[in-house]
MARPA-623372 format. One line per field, with one value per residue (C-alpha): residue number from 1; x, y, z. Coordinates in steps of 0.001 Angstrom, whole numbers, plus 500000, padded with zeros to 6 digits. Layout:
! residues N
paba c(NUM|...) .
east c(X|...) .
north c(Y|...) .
up c(Z|...) .
This chain:
! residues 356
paba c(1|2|3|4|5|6|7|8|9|10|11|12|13|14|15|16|17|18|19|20|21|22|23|24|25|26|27|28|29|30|31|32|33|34|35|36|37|38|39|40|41|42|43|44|45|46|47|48|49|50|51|52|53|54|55|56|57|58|59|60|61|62|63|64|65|66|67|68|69|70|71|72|73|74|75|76|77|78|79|80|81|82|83|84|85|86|87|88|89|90|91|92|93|94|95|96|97|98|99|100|101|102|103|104|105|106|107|108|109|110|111|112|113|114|115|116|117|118|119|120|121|122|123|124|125|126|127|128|129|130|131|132|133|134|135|136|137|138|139|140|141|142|143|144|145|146|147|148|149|150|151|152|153|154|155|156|157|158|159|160|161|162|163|164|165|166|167|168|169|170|171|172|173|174|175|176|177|178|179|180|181|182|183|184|185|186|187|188|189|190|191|192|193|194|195|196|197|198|199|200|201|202|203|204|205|206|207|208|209|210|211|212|213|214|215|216|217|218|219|220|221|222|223|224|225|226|227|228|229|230|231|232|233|234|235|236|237|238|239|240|241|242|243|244|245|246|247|248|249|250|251|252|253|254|255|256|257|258|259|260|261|262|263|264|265|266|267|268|269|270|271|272|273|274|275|276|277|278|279|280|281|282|283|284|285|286|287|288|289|290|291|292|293|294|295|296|297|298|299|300|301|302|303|304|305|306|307|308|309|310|311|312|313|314|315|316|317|318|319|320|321|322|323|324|325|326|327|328|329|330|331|332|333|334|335|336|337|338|339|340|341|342|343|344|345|346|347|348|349|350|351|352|353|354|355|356) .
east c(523735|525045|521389|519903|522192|520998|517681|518268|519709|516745|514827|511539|508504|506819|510300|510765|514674|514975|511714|511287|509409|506144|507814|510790|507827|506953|504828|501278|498986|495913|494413|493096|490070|491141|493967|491192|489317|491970|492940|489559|489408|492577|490977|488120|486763|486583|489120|488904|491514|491688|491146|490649|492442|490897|491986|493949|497845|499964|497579|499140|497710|501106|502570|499267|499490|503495|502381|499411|501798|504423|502004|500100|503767|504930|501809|500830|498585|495639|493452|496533|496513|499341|496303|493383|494945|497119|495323|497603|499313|502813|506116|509204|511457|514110|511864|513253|509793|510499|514146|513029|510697|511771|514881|512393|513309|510770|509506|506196|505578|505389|505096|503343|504086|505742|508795|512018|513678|517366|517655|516014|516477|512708|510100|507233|504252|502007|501719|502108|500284|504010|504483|500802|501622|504955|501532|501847|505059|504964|501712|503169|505877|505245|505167|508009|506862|503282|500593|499822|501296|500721|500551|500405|499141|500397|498678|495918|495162|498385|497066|496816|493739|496011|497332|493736|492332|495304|494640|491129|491303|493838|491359|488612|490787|492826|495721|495362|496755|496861|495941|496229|496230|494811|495417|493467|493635|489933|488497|485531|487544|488536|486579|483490|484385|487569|485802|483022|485899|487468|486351|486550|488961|488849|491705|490193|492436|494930|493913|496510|497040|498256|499605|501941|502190|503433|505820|507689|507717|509426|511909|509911|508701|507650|507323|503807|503352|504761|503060|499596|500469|501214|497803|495642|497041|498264|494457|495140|497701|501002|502756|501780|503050|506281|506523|505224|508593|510378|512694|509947|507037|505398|506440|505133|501504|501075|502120|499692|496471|496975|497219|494344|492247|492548|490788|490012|492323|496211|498846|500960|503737|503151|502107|506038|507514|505793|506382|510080|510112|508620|510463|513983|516821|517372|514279|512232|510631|509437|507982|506174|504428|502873|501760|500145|498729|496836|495625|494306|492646|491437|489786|488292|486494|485330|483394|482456|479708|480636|479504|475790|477019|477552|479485|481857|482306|483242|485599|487266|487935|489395|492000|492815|493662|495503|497553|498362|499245|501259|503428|503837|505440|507589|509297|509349|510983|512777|510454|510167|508228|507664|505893|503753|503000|501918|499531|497786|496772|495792|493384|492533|490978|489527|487088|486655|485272|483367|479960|477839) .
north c(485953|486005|484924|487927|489910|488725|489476|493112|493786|493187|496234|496304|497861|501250|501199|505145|505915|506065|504713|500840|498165|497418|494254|496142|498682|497788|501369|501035|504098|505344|501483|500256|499082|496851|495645|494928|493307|490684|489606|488943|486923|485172|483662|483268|479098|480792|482270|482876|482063|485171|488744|491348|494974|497414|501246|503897|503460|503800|503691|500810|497911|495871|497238|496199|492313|491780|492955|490577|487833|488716|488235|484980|483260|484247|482933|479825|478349|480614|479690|480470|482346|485099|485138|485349|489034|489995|493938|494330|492559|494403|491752|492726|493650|491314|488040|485332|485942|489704|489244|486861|488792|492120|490180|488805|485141|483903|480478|481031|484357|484571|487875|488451|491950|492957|491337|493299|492335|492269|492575|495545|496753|497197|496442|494794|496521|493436|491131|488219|484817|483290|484827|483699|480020|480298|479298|475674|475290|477442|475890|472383|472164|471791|474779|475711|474827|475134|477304|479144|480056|483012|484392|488822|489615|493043|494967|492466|495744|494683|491615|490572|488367|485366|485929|486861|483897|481793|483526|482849|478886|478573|480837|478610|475497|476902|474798|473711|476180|479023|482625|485009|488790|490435|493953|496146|500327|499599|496195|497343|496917|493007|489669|489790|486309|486753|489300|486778|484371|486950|488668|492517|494374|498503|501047|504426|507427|509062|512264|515113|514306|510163|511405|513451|510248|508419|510882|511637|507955|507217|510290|512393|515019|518453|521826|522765|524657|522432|519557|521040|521310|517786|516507|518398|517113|513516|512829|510323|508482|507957|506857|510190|512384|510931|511732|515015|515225|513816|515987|518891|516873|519416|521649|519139|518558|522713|523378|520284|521575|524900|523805|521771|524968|526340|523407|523524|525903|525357|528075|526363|528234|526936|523361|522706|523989|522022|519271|520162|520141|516822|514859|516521|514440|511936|513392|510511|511507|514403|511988|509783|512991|513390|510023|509954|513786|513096|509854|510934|514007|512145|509347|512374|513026|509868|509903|513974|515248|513814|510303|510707|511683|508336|509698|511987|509061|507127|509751|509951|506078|506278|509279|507022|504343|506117|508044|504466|502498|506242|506425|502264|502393|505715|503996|500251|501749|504748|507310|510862|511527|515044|514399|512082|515012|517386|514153|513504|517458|517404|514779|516060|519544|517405|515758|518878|519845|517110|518364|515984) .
up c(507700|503834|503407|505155|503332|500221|500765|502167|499021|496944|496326|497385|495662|497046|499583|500910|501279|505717|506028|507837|505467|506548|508345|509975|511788|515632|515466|514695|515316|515105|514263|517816|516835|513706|516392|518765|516074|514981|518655|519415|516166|517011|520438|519347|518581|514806|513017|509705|507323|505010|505896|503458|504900|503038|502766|500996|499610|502456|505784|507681|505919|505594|508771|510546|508952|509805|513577|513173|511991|514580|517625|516136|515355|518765|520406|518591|520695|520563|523844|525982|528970|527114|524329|526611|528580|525418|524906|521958|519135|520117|520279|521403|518511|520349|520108|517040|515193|515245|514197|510961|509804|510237|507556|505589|506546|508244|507266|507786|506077|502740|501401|497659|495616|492596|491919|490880|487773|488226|484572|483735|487159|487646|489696|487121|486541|487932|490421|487936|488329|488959|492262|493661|492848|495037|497954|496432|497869|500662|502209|500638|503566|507061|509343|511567|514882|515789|514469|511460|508172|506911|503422|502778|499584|499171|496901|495410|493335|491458|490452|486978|486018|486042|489510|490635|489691|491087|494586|494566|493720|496995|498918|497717|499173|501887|503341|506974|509531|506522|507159|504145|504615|501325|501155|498971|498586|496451|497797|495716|492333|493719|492155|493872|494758|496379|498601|499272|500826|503232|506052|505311|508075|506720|508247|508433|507515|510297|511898|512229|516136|514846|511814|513635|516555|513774|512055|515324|516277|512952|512955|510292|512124|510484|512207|513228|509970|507783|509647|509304|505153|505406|507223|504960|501556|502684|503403|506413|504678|506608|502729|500972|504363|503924|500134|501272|503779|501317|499042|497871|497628|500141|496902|494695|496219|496269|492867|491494|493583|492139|489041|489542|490558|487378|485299|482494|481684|482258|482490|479842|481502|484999|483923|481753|485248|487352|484962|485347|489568|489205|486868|487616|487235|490357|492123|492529|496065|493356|490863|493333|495676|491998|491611|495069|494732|491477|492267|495185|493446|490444|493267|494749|491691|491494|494862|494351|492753|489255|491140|490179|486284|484001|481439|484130|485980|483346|481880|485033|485268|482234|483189|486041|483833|481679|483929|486172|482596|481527|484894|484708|481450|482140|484845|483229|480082|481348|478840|479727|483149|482111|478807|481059|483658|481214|479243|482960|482997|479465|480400|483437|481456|478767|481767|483175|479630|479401|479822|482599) .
């Protein structure tokens, strides 16, 4: 127990205050045909040993590989009969595998993200190669029980080149009995050779009838008029609709898509209040429904009608970068999140500018 309690004290990267971890959710929805897809996998003479779950921040991808690694640990013989008529990967939350994992103390699950460092009291910025080479012991010791062990890489899009290149030797030599989960929100931006090694699994984004499924099931419901607010600008991802319930990220989203309307020109006025809802002291539900509401407008940029224009499209890469390395180093080294809003709209007009 002191051990459990140890490791529910850790904080845990992209964690929403109220919300269960990816591991402590038995409530998958709007997924049945990715579900269907990995138990016919799982019975079938040829599994593969690393699947690569593609799809944007926040669609199910972890909460789809801990039910995944639930059902295969509690059913480790895959040509049994329980196998052969199983129609989902559901396990009762009251089953040992459910219990360990949902604490995070399973022995075979090892989960890979961003470590938190308990003297800075931050999450790093990276994935770093140190965490991907925890597989060599992991996979090193013998499985508890029968069947597989099971590694979640979760995001690989935090990986540095280090860490990538660690991953990919492993998935080039896999352990016996290993099964690694690689989640990506841009597979695309992956080494083309850690692609070529796992079989591609994409999650498609939630409608508004599953995204409000899965906001009642979890205790977030909105009223209809709020709810129909959140579909539209949490573009089928479950993540950015509970930002969007979260403190006033509903408030947050609005104010940064009319703001966005405006481009090139900003009302300098409007822009250093805005700035000011989002970076307000303690409101960090504020700071991340900005994170997720220009990311997501800047990748719709991307794959607009700037696509077919080199030089927008590479402008608009850039602003990406920019803004990601900005808001990594704001919260890393505790700078000013406001200075960093008003930088990501100045950059924002400046591409708009830019002729095509």
């Amino acid at each position: 127990m002191a051990r459990n309690a140890e490791i529910e004290a850790v904080p845990e990267a992209d964690a929403i205050d109220g919300v269960p971890l990816p591991r402590e959710q038995f409530l998958l929805v709007g997924h049945d045909a990715a579900e269907r897809e990995l138990i016919e996998a799982y019975r079938s003479p040829r599994f593969h040993h690393a699947w690569l779950v593609g799809g944007q921040k926040g669609i199910g991808k972890a909460t789809l590989a801990f039910r995944f690694a639930r059902f295969a640990l509690a059913h480790p013989d895959r040509f049994s009969a329980d196998v052969a008529a199983a129609t989902s990967l559901a396990v009762p939350e009251g089953h040992i595998v459910s219990r360990q994992i949902a604490a995070g103390a399973s022995p075979n699950v090892l989960h890979l993200r961003r470590p938190y460092n308990e003297k800075t009291k931050r999450f790093k910025t990276d994935l770093p190669v140190d965490e991907v080479r925890r597989t060599v012991s992991f996979f090193g010791t013998t499985a508890s029980g029968q069947g597989l062990r099971i590694c979640i890489v979760d995001a690989a899009d935090d990986m540095n080149a280090s860490s990538a290149n660690a991953l990919l030797k492993i998935l080039e030599e896999p352990p016996a009995n290993s099964l690694f989960f690689v989640l990506s929100h841009a597979p695309g931006r992956l080494l083309p050779t850690i692609r070529s090694r796992c079989r591609r699994l994409d999650l498609h984004p939630l409608d508004e009838r599953a995204m409000t499924q899965a906001l009642t099931g979890m205790g977030s419901a909105a009223d209809p008029t709020a709810m129909a607010d959140v579909a539209r600008f949490a573009g089928g991802s479950l993540r950015s609709a509970l930002l969007l319930l979260a403190g006033e990220g509903l408030a947050v989203t609005q104010g940064f898509h009319n703001l966005a309307s405006s481009l090139p020109r900003v009302d300098p006025v409007a822009l250093h209040a805005f700035a000011d809802l989002v970076s307000a002291r303690g409101e960090t539900d504020n700071w991340e429904a900005f994170l997720s509401v220009a990311r997501d407008w800047i990748h719709a940029q991307l794959r607009g009608p700037d696509a077919g224009h080199g030089s927008r499209l590479v402008r608009w890469t850039e602003v990406w970068e920019k803004m990601g390395r900005a808001a990594a180093d704001a919260e890393a080294l505790n700078l000013d999140k406001k200075q960093v809003v008003i930088d990501v709209f100045r950059s924002l007009s400046e591409a708009m500018r830019m002729p095509a």
